[in-house]
N, C-alpha and C positions, 0 to 999 in steps of 0.2 A: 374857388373851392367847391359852389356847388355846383358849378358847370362839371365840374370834374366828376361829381359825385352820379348826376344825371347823366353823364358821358358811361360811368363803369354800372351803373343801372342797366341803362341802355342795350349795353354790350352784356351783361350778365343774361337780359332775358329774350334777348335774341338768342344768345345762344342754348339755352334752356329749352326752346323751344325744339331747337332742331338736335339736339339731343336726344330729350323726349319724344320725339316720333321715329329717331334712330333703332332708342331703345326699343319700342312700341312695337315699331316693326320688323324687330329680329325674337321679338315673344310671342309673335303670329307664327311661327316655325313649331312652339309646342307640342305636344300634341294630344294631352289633354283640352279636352274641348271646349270646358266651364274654363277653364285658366288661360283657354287663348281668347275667347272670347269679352271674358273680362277685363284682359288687361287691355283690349282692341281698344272698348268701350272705354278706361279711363285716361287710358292717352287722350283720343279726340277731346275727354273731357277737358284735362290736365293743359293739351292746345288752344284750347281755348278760353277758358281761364287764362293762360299768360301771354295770349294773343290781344287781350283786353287791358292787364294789365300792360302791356309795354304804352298799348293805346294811351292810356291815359297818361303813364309817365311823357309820352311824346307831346299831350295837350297841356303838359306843365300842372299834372293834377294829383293829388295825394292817392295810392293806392288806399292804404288803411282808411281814408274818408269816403272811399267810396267801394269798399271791399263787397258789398253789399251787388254791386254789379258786378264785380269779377265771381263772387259764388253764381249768379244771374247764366253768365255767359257759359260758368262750367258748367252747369246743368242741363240748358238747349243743346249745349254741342252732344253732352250724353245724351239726352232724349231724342235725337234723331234716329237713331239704332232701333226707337222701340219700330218704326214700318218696315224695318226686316221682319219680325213678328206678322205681321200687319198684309204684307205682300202675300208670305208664306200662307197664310188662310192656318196657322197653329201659334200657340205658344210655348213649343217644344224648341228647344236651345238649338237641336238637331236639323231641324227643320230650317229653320230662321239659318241658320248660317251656311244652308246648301240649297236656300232657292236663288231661280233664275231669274226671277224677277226684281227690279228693283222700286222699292217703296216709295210716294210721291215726295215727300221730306228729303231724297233725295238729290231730287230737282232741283238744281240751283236757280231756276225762274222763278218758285214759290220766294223763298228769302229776298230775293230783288224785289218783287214785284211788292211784299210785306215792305219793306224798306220804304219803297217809293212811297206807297199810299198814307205812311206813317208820316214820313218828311213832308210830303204836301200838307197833311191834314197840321202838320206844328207851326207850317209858314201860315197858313189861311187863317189857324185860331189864335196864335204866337204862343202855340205850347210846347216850349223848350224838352223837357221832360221825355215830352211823344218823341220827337226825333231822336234823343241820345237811345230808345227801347229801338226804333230803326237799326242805327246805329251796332249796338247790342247784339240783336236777331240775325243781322247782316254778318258780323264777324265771326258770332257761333257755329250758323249752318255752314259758310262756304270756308273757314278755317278745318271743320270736318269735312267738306268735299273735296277741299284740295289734297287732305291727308288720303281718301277712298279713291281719290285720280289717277293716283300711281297706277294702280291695279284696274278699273275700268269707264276713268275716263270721267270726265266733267258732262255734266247732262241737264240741256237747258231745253226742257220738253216746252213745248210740244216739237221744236225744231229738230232734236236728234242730240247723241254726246261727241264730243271728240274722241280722238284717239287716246289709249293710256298714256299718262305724263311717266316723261322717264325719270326714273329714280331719285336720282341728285338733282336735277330742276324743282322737282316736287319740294324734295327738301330746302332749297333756296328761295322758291315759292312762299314756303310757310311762313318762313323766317323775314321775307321783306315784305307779304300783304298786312299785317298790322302798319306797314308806313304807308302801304298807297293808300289803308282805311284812312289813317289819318290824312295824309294830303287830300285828299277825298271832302274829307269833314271841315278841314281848313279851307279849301277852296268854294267851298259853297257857303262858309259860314260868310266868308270873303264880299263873295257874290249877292248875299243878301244883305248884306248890309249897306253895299253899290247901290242896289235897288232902291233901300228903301231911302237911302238922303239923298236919291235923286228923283224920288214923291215928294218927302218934302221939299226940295227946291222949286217942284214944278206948280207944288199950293201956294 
């Protein structure tokens, strides 16, 4: 019965997801500018948030116990939008949504490389905590750059971006990178633990 329950979890917020960027990105058609903008910005939020929550349903963990990091991850994923601002050299709504340049936040090397430094510094101190804000960071930014991919592509500077992802990829994208985060998390959590009772064995 609760396999089953965490089975229709599962499947409810998977789908949710790709819903929500469905929706998301047919209200980018608007054309008011404040109201396509906004709802731009709460999707990626709304993605990310339930890109965290599936997360932790998948680590066998209580949303409502740790709701505290799904408002966390909804909030990075919004505040990434503020380096459109930021590129633009205005804080004109106008401005920010018609420059050519793209902001460093949207870099997905910055999140990786925040990631990494975080996960090293949790195995060297053994501060669990630091890793899952890794963890967190990682799925906020790049759960909003896969949703901005569609459109101009994945951008892992200094190297250059790919190509725009097509459409329905993008959307299947969203909807299964909360399980590579997790496989991801489980594989290394895995791997550390290899590690370390085979130091103790070797003392």
């Amino acid at each position: 019965m609760i396999f089953e329950r965490i089975l229709i979890l599962r499947v409810i917020i998977t789908s949710l997801i790709g819903i929500t960027s469905y929706v998301g990105d047919r209200l980018l058609q608007e054309k008011n500018e404040v109201i396509r903008a906004l709802s731009d910005n709460f999707t990626h939020a709304t993605v990310g948030g339930l890109t965290w929550s599936l997360i932790l349903i998948l680590s066998k963990k209580s949303i409502l116990q740790n709701i505290s990091s799904v408002v966390l991850c909804f909030f990075i994923a919004s505040f990434v939008d503020v380096d459109h601002f930021l590129a633009a050299g205005s804080w004109k709504l106008h401005d920010a949504a018609h420059s050519a340049k793209r902001g460093y936040l949207h870099c997905s090397t910055i999140p990786i490389t925040m990631w990494l430094i975080l996960f090293l510094y949790s195995k060297i101190f053994n501060q669990q905590n630091v890793a899952n804000y890794g963890w967190i960071i990682l799925s906020s930014f790049l759960s909003h750059h896969i949703r901005d991919a569609n459109r101009r592509g994945m951008w892992f500077c200094p190297i250059g971006s790919t190509p725009p992802i097509p459409y329905y990829f993008y959307l299947s994208l969203s909807m299964i990178f909360p399980y590579i985060v997790h496989f991801c998390m489980s594989l290394l959590t895995t791997h550390s633990i290899e590690i370390k009772e085979s130091l103790v064995n070797i003392v």
